[in-house]
N, C-alpha and C positions, 0 to 999 in steps of 0.2 A: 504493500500500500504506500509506502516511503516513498517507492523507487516511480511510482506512477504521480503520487503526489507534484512529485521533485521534477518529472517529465515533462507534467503540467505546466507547470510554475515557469518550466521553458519556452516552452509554445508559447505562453501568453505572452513571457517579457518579447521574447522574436515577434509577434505579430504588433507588440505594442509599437515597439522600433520602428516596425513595417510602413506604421500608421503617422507617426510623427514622423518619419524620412517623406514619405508623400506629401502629408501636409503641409511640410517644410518647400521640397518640390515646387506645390501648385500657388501659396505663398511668394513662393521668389518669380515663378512663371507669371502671377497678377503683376508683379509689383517691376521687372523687366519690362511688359509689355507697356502699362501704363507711361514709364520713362519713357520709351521708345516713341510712343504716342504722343504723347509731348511733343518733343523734341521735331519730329517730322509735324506735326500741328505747325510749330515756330515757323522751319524753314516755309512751308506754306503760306503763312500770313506775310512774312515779309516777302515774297514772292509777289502776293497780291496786289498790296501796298506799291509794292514797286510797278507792277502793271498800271494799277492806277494812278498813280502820277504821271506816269508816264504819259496814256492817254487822254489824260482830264487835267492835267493842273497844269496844261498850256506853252510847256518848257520849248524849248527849241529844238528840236532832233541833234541842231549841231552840236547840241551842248549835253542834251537828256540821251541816254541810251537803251534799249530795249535787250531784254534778256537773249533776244536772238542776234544782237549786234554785239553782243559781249563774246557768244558762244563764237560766233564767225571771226571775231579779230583774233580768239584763242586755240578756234582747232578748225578752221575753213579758211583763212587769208592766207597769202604765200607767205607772209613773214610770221606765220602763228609760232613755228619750232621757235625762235628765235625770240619774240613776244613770253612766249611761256618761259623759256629759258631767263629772263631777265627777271621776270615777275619770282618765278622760284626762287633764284637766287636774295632778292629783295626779301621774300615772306621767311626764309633759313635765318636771313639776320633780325629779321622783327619778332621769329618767333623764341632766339637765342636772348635778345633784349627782354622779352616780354619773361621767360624762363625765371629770368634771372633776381627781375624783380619780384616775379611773384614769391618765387623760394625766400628771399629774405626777407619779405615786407610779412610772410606766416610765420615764419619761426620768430622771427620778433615780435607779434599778435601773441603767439602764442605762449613765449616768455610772459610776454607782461600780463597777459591776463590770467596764467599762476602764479604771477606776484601779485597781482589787486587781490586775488584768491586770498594769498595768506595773509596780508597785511591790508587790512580795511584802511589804516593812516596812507599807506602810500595813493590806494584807489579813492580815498578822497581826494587827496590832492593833486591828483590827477590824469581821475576821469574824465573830469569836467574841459579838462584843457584838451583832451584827446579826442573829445566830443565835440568843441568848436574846432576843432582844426577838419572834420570833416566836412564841414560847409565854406572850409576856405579853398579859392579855386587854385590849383595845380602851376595854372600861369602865373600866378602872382605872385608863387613862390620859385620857379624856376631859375629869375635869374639868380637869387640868392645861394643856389644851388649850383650854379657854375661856378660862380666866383669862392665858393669854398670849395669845389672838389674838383674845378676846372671846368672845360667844358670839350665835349667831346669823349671828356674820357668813360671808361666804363664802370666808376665810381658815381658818375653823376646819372648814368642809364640807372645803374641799379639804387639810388637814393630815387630818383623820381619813382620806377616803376613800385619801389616799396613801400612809401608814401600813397600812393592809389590804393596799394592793398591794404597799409599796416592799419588805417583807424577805421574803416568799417569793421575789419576782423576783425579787430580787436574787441571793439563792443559788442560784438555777434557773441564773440567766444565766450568776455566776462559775462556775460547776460547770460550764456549757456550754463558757465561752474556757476554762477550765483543760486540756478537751479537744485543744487545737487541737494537729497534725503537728508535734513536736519537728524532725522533719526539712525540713518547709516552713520554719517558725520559721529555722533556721539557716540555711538557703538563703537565706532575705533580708538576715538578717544579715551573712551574707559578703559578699552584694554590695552592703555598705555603707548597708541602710536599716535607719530606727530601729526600735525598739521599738515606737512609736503604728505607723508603717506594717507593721511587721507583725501586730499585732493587727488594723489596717481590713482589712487584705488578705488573712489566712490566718485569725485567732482569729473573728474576726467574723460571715464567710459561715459558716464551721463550725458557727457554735454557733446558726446558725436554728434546728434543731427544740428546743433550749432556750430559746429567744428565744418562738419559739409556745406552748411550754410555758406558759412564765409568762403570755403573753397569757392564753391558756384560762384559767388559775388566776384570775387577774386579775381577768376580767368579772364572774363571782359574787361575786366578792371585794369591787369598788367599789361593788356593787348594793348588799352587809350593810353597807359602810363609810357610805352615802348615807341609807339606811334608821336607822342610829343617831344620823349626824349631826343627822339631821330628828326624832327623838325624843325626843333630850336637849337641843339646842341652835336650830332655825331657824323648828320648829312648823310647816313646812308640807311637802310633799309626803306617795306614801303612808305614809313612816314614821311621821308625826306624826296621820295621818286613822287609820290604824291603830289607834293609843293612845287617838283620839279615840272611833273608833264601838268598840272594846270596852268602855270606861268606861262608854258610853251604850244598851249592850247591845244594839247593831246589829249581828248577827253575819253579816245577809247581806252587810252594807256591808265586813264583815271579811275573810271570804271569800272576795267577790269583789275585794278588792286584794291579798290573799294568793295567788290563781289568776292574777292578770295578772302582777305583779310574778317569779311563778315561771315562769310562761310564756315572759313576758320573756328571763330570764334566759338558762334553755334552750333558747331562740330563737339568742342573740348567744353563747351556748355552742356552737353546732352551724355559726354563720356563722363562727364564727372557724376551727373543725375544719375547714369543706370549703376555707377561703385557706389554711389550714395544708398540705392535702393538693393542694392544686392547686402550690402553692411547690415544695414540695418533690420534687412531678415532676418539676416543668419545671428545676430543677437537678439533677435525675436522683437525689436522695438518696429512699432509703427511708421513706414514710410511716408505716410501719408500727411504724421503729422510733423512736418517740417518748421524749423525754425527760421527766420527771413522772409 
């Protein structure tokens, strides 16, 4: 009776497994498709958007371009090879500038908002200041920005692009640990761990869909910070070819870096949405309910 018991006991734990592996499965299959949906949703509306200005808000053809004039100067004109070849080269450098600043403008987000964490004195005095500097505009601090770190160099790309990212994150993130189980919190505290290990251990994991959040905000973010860096200060990638073929009244050449670069964009927007929704399955929290 032991041994049929004990057989039992088998079967059920295996089919239990069976059932939480599927559900797990059909969970991350909702919550991919929904991303994906999205995602092509976006490319669609700005698609439309673009048709419709196109045809109704009067622009000048020599100036306005149509999705089928973009396609022809990039894979139908004789100089398309050559066209694309400059444009890829261009998007290599905007998107190694854009790289650059994202990575430092998050780890520094995410420094500081496990120091406002553990020290309420520090995030008093300033949040507040981190919080206006996100309504101040980009330009008006740039040139500040050359003349301390130079201009052109790749000190000043990656101070602007991390500045786009560093104080939305950072509010996203602190908003996110500020979230964390006042009663996990005190649980570790009693049994004698600090303040940092309870932030790694309970503020931290908690505050992933604020952590994604700020990713998502982020990518378009380092894209405009990499795009102004190369405008005002490095002269090359598309921000600076940009500047250049409008001057030069090349508007297909404009265009079509304005259609990559946004493609881009909403590309590395929609990859980051489906790692955001695959995370947050497989730690069983709700994708749906997003923070930002």
């Amino acid at each position: 009776m032991a041994e049929v018991a004990t057989t039992t006991q088998a079967i059920a734990v295996v089919d239990l497994r069976r059932q939480l592996r599927a559900a797990s499965l059909r969970s991350l299959g909702r919550a991919l498709g929904r991303s994906a949906l999205v995602g092509l949703s976006t490319f669609v509306i700005v698609l439309v958007i673009w048709l419709a200005v196109y045809f109704f808000g009067g622009v000048s053809p020599f100036v306005m371009k149509s999705p089928l004039d973009v396609w022809e100067f990039l894979f139908v004109d004789e100089d398309a090879p050559v066209d694309r070849a400059i444009l890829i080269d261009n998007l290599m450098v905007t998107l190694r500038h854009a790289g650059t600043g994202f990575l430092v403008g998050l780890l520094v987000a995410i420094a500081g908002a496990v120091t406002f964490r553990i020290s309420r004195g520090i995030e008093s005095a300033l949040m507040p200041f981190a919080t206006l500097l996100r309504s101040v505009p980009l330009v008006a601090m740039a040139p500040v920005i050359f003349l301390i770190f130079g201009s052109g160099s790749d000190a000043s790309v990656a101070v602007i692009g991390g500045i786009v990212v560093l104080f939305p994150a950072l509010v996203t993130i602190a908003f996110g640990l500020r979230a964390a189980s006042p009663q996990m919190l005190d649980v570790i505290t009693v049994y004698g761990g600090s303040v940092f290990t309870a932030v790694r251990k309970v503020a931290l994991p908690g505050a992933l869909p604020s952590l994604f959040a700020a990713i998502r905000v982020s990518v378009p973010g380092a894209i405009t910070g990499a795009l102004l860096a190369e405008m005002l200060s490095t002269g090359d990638g598309i921000g600076s070819a940009t500047a250049t073929f409008a001057a030069s009244a090349k508007f297909n050449d404009v265009w079509a870096c304005v259609v990559v670069i946004t493609a881009v964009s909403l590309l590395l927007y929609t990859v980051v949405q489906i790692l955001e929704s695959i995370a947050l399955t497989r730690m069983g929290m709700n994708p749906d309910r997003r923070n930002g």
